[in-house]
HTML snippet that shows the backbone in 3Dmol.js (N, CA, C, O; Angstrom):
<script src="https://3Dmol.org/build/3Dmol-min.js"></script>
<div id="view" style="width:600px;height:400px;position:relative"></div>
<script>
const pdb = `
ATOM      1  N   UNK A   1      13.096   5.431   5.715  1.00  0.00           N
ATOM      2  CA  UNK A   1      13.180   4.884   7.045  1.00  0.00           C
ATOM      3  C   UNK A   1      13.775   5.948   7.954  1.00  0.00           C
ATOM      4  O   UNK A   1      14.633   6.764   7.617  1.00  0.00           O
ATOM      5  N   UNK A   2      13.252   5.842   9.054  1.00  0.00           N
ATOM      6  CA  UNK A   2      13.753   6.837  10.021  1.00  0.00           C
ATOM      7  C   UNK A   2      14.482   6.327  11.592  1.00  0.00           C
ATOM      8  O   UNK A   2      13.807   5.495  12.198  1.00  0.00           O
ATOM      9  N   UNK A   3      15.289   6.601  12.008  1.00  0.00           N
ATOM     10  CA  UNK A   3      16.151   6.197  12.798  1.00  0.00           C
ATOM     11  C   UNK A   3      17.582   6.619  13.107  1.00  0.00           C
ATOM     12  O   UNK A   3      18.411   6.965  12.265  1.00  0.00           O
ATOM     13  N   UNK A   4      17.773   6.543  14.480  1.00  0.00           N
ATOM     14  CA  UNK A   4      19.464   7.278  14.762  1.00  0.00           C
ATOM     15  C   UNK A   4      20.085   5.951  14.775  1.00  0.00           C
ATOM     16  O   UNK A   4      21.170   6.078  15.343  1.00  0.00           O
ATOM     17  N   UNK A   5      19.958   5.103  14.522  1.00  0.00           N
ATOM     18  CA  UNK A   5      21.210   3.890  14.346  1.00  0.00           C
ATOM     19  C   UNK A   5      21.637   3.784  13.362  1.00  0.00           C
ATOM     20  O   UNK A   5      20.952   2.901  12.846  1.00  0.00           O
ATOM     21  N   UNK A   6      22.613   4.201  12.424  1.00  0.00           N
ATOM     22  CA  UNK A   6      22.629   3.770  11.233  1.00  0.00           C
ATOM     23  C   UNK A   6      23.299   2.696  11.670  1.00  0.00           C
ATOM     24  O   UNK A   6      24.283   3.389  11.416  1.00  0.00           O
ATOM     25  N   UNK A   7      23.768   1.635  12.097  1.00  0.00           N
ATOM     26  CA  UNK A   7      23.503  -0.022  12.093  1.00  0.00           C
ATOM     27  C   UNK A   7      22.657  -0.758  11.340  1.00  0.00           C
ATOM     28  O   UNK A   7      22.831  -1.624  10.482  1.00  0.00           O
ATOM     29  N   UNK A   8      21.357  -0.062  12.002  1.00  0.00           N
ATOM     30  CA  UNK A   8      20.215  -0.408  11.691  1.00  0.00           C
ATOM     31  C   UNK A   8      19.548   0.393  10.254  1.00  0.00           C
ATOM     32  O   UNK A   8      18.656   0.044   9.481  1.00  0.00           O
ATOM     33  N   UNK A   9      20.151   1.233  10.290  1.00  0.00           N
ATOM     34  CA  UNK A   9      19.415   1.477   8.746  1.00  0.00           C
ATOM     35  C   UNK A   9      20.493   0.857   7.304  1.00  0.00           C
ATOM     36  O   UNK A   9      20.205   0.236   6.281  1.00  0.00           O
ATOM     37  N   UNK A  10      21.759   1.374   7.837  1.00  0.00           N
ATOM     38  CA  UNK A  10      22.409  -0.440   6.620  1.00  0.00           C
ATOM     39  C   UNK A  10      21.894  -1.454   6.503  1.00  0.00           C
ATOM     40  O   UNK A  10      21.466  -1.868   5.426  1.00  0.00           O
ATOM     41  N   UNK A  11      21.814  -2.157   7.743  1.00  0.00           N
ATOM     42  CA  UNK A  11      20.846  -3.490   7.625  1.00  0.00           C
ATOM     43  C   UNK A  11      19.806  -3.195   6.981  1.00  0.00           C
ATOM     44  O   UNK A  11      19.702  -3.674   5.852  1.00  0.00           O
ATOM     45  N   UNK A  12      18.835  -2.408   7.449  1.00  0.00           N
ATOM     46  CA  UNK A  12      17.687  -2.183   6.123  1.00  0.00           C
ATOM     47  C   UNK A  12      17.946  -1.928   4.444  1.00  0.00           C
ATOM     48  O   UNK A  12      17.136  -1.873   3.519  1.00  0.00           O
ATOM     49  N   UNK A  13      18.921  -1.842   4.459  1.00  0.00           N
ATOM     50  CA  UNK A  13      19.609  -0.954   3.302  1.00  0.00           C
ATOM     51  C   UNK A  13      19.920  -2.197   2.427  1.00  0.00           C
ATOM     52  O   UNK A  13      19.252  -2.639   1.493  1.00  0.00           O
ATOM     53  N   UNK A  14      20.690  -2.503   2.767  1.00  0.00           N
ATOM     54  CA  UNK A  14      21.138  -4.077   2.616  1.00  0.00           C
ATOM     55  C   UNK A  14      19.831  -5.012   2.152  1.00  0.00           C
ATOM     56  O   UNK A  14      19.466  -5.506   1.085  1.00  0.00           O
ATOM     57  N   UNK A  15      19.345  -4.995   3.462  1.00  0.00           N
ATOM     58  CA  UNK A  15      18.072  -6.740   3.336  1.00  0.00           C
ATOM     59  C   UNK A  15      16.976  -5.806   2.113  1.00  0.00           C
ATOM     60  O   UNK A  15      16.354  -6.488   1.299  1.00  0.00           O
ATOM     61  N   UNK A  16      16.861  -4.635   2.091  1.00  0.00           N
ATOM     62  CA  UNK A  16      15.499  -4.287   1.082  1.00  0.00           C
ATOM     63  C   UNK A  16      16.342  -4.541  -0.166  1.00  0.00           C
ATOM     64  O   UNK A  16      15.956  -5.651  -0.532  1.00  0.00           O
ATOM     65  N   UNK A  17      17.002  -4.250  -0.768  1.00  0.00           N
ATOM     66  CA  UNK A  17      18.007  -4.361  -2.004  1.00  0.00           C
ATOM     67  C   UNK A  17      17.477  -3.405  -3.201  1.00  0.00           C
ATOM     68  O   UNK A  17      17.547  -3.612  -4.413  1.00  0.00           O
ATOM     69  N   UNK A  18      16.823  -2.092  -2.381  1.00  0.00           N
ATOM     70  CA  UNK A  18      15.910  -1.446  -3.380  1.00  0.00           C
ATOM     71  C   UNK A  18      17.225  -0.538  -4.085  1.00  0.00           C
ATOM     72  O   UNK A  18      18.356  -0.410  -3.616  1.00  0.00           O
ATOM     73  N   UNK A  19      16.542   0.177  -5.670  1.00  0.00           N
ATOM     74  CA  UNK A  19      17.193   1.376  -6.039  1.00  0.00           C
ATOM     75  C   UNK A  19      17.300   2.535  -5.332  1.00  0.00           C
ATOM     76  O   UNK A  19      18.235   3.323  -5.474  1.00  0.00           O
ATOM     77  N   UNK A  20      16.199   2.709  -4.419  1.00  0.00           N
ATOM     78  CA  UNK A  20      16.256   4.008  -3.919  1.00  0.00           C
ATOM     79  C   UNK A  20      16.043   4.058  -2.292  1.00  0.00           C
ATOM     80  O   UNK A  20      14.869   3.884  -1.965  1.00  0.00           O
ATOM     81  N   UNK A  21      16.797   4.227  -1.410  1.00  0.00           N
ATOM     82  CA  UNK A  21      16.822   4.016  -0.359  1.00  0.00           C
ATOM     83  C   UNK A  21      16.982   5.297   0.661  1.00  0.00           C
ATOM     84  O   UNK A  21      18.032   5.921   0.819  1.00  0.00           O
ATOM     85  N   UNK A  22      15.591   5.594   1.397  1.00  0.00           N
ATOM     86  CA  UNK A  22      15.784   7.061   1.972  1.00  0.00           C
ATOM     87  C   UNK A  22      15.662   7.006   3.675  1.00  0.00           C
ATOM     88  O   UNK A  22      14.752   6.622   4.411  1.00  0.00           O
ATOM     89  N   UNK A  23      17.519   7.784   4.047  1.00  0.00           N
ATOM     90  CA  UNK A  23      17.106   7.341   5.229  1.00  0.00           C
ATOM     91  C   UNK A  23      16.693   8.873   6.281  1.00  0.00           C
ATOM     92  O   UNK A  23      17.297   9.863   5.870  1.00  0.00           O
ATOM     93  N   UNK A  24      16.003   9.078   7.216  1.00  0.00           N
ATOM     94  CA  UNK A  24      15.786  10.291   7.739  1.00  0.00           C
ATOM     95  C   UNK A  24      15.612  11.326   6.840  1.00  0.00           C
ATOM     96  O   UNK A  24      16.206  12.370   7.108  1.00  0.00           O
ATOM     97  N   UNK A  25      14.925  11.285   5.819  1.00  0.00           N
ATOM     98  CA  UNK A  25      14.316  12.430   5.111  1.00  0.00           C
ATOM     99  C   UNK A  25      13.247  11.958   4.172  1.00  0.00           C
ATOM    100  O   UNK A  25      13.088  10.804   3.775  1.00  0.00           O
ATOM    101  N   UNK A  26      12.425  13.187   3.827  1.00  0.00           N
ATOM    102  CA  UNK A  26      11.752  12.733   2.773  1.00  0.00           C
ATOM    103  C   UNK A  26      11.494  12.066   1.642  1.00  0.00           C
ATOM    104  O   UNK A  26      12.490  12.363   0.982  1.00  0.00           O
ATOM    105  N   UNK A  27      10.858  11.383   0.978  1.00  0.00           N
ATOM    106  CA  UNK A  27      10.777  10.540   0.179  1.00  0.00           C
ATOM    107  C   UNK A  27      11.607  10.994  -1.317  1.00  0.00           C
ATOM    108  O   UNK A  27      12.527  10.387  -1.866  1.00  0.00           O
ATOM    109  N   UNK A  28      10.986  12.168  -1.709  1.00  0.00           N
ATOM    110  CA  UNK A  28      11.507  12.863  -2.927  1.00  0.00           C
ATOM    111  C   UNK A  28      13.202  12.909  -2.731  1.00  0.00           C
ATOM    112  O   UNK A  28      13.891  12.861  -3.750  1.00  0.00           O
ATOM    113  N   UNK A  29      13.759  12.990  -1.589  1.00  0.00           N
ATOM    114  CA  UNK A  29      15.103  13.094  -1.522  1.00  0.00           C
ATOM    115  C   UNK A  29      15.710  12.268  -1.998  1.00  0.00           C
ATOM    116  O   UNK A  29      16.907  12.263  -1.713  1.00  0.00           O
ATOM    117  N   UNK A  30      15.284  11.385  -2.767  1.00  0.00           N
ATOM    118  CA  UNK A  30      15.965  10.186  -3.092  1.00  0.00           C
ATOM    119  C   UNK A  30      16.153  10.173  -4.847  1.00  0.00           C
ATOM    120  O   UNK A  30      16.864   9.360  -5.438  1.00  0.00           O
ATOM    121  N   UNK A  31      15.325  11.294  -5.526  1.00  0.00           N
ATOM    122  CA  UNK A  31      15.429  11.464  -6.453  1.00  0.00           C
ATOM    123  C   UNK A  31      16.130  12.649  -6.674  1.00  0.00           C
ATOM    124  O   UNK A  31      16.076  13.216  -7.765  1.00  0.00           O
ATOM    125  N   UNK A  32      16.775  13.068  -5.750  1.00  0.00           N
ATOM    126  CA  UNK A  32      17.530  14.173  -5.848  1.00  0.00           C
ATOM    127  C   UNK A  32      17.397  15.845  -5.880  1.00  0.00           C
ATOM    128  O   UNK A  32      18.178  16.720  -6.254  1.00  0.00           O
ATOM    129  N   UNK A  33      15.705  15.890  -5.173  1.00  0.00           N
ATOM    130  CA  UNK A  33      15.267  16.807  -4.935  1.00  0.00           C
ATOM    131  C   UNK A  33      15.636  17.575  -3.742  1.00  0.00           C
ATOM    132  O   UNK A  33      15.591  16.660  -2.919  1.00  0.00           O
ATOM    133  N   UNK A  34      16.017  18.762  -2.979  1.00  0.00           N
ATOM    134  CA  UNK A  34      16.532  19.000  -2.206  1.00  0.00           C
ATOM    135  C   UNK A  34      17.755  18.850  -1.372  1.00  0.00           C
ATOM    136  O   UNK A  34      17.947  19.312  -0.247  1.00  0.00           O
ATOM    137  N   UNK A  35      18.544  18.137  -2.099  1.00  0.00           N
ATOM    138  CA  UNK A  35      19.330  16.970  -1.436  1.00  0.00           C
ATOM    139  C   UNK A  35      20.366  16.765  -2.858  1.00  0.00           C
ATOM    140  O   UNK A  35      20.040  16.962  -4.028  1.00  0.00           O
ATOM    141  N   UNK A  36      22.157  16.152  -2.152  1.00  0.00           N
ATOM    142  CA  UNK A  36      22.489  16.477  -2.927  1.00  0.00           C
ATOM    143  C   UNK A  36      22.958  15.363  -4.035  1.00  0.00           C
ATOM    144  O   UNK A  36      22.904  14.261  -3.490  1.00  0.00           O
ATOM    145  N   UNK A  37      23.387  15.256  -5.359  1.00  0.00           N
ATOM    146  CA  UNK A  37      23.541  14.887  -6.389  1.00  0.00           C
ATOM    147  C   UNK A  37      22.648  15.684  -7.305  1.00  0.00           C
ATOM    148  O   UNK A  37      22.228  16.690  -6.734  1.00  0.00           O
ATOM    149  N   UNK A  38      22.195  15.545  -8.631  1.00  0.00           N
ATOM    150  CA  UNK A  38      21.562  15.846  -9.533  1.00  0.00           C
ATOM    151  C   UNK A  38      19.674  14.961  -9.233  1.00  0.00           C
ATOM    152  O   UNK A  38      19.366  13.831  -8.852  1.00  0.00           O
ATOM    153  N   UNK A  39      18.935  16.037  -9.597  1.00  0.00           N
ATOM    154  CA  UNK A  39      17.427  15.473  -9.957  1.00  0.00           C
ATOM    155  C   UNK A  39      17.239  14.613 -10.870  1.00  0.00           C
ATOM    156  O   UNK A  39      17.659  14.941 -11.980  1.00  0.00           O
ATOM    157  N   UNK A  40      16.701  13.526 -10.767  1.00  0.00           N
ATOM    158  CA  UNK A  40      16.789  12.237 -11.827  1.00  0.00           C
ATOM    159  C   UNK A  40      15.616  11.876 -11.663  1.00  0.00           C
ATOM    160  O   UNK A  40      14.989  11.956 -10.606  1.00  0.00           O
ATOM    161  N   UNK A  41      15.003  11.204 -13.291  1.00  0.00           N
ATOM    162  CA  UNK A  41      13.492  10.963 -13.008  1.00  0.00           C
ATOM    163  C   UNK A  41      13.352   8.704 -12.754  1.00  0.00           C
ATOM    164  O   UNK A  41      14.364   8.035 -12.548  1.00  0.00           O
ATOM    165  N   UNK A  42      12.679   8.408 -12.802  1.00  0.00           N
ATOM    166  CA  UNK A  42      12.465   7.298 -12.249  1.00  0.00           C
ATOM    167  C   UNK A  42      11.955   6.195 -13.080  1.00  0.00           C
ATOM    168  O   UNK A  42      10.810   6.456 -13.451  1.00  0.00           O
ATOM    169  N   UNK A  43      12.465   4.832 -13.596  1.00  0.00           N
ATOM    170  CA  UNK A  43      12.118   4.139 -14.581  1.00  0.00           C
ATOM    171  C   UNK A  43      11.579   2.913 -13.707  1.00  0.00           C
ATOM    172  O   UNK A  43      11.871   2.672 -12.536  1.00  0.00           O
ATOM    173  N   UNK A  44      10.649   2.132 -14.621  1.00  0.00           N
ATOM    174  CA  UNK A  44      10.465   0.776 -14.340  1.00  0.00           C
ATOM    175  C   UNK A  44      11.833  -0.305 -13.849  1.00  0.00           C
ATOM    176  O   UNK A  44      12.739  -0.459 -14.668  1.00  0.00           O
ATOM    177  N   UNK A  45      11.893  -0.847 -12.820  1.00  0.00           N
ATOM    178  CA  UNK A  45      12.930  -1.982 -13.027  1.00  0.00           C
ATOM    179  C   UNK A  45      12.058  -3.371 -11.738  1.00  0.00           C
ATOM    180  O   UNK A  45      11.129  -3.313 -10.932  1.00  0.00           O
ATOM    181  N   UNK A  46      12.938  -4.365 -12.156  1.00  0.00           N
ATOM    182  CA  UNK A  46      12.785  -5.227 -10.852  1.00  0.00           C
ATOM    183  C   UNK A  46      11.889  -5.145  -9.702  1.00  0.00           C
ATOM    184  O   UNK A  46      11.083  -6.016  -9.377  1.00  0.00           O
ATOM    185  N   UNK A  47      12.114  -3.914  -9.047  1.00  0.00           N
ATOM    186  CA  UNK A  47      11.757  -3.865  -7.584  1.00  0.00           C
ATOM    187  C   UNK A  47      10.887  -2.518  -7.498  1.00  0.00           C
ATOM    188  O   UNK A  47      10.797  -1.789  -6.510  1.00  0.00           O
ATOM    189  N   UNK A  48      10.222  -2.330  -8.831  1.00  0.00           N
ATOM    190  CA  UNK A  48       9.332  -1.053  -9.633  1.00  0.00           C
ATOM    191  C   UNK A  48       9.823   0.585  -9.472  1.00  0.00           C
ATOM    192  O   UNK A  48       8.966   1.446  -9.273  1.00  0.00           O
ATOM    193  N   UNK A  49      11.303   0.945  -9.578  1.00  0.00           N
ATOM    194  CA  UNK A  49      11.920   2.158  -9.069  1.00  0.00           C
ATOM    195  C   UNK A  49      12.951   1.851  -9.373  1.00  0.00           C
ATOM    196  O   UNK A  49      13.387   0.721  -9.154  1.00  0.00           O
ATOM    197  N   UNK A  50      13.834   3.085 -10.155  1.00  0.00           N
ATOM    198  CA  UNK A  50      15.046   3.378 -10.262  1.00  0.00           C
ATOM    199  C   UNK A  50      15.279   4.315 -10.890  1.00  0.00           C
ATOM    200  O   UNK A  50      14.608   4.596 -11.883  1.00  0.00           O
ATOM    201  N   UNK A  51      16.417   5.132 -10.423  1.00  0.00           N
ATOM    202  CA  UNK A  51      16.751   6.259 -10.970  1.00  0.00           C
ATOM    203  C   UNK A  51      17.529   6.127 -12.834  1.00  0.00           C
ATOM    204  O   UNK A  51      17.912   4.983 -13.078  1.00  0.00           O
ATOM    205  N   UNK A  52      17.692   6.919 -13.737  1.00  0.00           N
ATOM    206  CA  UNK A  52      18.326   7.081 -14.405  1.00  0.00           C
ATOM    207  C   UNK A  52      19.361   8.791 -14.322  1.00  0.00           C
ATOM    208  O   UNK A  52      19.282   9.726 -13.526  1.00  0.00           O
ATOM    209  N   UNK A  53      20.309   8.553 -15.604  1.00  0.00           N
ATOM    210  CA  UNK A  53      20.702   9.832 -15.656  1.00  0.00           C
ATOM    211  C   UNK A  53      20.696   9.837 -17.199  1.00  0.00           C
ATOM    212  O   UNK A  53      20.597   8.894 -17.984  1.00  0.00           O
ATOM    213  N   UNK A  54      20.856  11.439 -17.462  1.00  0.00           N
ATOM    214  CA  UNK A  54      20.322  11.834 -19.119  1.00  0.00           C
ATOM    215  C   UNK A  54      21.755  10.956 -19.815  1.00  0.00           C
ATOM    216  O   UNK A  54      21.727  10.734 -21.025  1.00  0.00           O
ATOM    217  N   UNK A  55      22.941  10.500 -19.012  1.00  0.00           N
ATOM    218  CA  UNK A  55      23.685  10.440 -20.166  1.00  0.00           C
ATOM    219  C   UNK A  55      23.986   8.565 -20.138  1.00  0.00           C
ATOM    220  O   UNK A  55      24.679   8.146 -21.065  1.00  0.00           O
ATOM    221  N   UNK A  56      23.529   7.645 -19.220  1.00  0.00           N
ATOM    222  CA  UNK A  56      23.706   6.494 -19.915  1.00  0.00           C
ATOM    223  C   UNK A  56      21.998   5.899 -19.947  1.00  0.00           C
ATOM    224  O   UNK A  56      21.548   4.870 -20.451  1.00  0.00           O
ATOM    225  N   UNK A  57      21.522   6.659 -19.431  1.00  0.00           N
ATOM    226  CA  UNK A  57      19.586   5.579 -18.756  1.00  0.00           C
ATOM    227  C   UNK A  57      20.203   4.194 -18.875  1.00  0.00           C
ATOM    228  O   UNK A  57      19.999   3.272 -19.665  1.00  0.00           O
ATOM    229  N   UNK A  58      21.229   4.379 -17.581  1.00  0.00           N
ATOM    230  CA  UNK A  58      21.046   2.768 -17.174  1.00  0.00           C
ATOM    231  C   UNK A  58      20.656   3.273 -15.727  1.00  0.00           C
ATOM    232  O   UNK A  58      20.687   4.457 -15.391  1.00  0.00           O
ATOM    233  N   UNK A  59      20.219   2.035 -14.775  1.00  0.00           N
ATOM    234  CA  UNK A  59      19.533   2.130 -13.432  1.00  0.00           C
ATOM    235  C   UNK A  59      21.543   2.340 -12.661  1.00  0.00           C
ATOM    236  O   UNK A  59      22.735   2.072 -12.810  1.00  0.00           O
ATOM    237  N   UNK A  60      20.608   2.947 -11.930  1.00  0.00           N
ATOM    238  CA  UNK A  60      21.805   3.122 -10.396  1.00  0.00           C
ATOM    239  C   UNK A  60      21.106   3.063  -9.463  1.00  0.00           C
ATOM    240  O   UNK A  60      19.928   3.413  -9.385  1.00  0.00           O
ATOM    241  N   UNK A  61      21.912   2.521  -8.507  1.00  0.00           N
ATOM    242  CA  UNK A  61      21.262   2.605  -6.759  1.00  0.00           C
ATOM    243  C   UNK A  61      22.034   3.645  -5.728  1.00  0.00           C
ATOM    244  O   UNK A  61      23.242   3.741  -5.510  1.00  0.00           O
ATOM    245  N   UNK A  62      20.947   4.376  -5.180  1.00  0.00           N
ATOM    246  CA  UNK A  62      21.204   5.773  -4.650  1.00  0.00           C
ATOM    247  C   UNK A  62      20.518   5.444  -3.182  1.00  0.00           C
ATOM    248  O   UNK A  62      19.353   5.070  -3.049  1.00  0.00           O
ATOM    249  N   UNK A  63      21.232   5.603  -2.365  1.00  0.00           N
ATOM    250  CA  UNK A  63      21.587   5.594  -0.785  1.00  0.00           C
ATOM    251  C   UNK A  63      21.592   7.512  -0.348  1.00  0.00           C
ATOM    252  O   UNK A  63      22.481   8.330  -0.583  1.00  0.00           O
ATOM    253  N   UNK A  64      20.259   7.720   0.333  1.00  0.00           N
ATOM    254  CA  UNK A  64      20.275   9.319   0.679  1.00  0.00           C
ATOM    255  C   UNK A  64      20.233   9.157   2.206  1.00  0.00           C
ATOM    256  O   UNK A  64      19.670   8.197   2.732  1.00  0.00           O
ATOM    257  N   UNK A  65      20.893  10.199   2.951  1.00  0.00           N
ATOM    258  CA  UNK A  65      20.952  10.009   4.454  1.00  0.00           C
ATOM    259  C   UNK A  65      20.627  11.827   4.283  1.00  0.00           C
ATOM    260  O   UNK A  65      21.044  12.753   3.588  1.00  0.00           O
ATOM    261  N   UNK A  66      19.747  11.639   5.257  1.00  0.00           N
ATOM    262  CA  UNK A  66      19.680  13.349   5.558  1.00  0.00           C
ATOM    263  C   UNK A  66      20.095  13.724   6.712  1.00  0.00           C
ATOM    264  O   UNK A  66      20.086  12.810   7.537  1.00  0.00           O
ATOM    265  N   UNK A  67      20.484  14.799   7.121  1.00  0.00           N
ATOM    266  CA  UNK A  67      20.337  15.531   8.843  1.00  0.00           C
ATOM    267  C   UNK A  67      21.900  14.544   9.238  1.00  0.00           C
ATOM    268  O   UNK A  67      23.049  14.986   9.264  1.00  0.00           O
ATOM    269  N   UNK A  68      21.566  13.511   9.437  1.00  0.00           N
ATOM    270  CA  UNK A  68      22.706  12.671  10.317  1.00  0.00           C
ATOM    271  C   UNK A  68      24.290  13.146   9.989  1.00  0.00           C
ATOM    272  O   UNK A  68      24.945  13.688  10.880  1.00  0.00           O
ATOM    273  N   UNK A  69      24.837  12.918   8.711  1.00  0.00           N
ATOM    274  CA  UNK A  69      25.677  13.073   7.698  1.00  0.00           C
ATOM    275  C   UNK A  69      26.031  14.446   7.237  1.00  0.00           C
ATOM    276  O   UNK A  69      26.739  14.692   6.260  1.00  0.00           O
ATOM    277  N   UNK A  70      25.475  15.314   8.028  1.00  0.00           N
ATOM    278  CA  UNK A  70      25.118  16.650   6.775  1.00  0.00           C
ATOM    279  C   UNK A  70      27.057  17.122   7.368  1.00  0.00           C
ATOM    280  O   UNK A  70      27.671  16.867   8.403  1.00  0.00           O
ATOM    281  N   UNK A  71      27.439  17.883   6.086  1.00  0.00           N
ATOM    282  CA  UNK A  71      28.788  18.221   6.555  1.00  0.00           C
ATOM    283  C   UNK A  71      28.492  19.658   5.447  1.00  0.00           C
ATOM    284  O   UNK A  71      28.342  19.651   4.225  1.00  0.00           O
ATOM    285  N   UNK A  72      28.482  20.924   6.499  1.00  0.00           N
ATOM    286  CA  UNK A  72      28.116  22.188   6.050  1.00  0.00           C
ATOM    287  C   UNK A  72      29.116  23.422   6.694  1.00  0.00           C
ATOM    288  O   UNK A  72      28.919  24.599   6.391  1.00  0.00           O
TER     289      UNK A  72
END
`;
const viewer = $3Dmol.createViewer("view");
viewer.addModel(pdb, "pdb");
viewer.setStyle({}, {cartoon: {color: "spectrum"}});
viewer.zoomTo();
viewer.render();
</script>
């Protein structure tokens, strides 16, 4: 989703209740491509998406904000 309110992109954030939630950047950023945390690949769940990591493969929910947030 793209937008300068983050008001409005919590609320989206919130009401979608997805694993992977990308706000002002590309899609892949949410798997941790370009962007920061670790690259994680993507399993079946619920809402058909979610990240794992190599050391529990349980699902987590990952919130990416690009550009807005950046502290460099």
């Amino acid at each position: 989703m793209h937008s300068q309110n983050v008001s409005r992109l919590n609320l989206a954030a919130r009401t979608l209740q997805t694993s992977i939630f990308v706000k002002n950047g590309p899609s892949y950023a949410g798997i941790g491509v370009g962007g920061e945390g670790f690259t994680t690949f993507t399993i079946a769940t619920p809402t058909g998406e979610g990240t794992t990591s190599a050391r529990t493969f349980a699902r987590s929910r990952r919130c990416v904000l690009t550009n807005g947030f950046s502290i460099r």
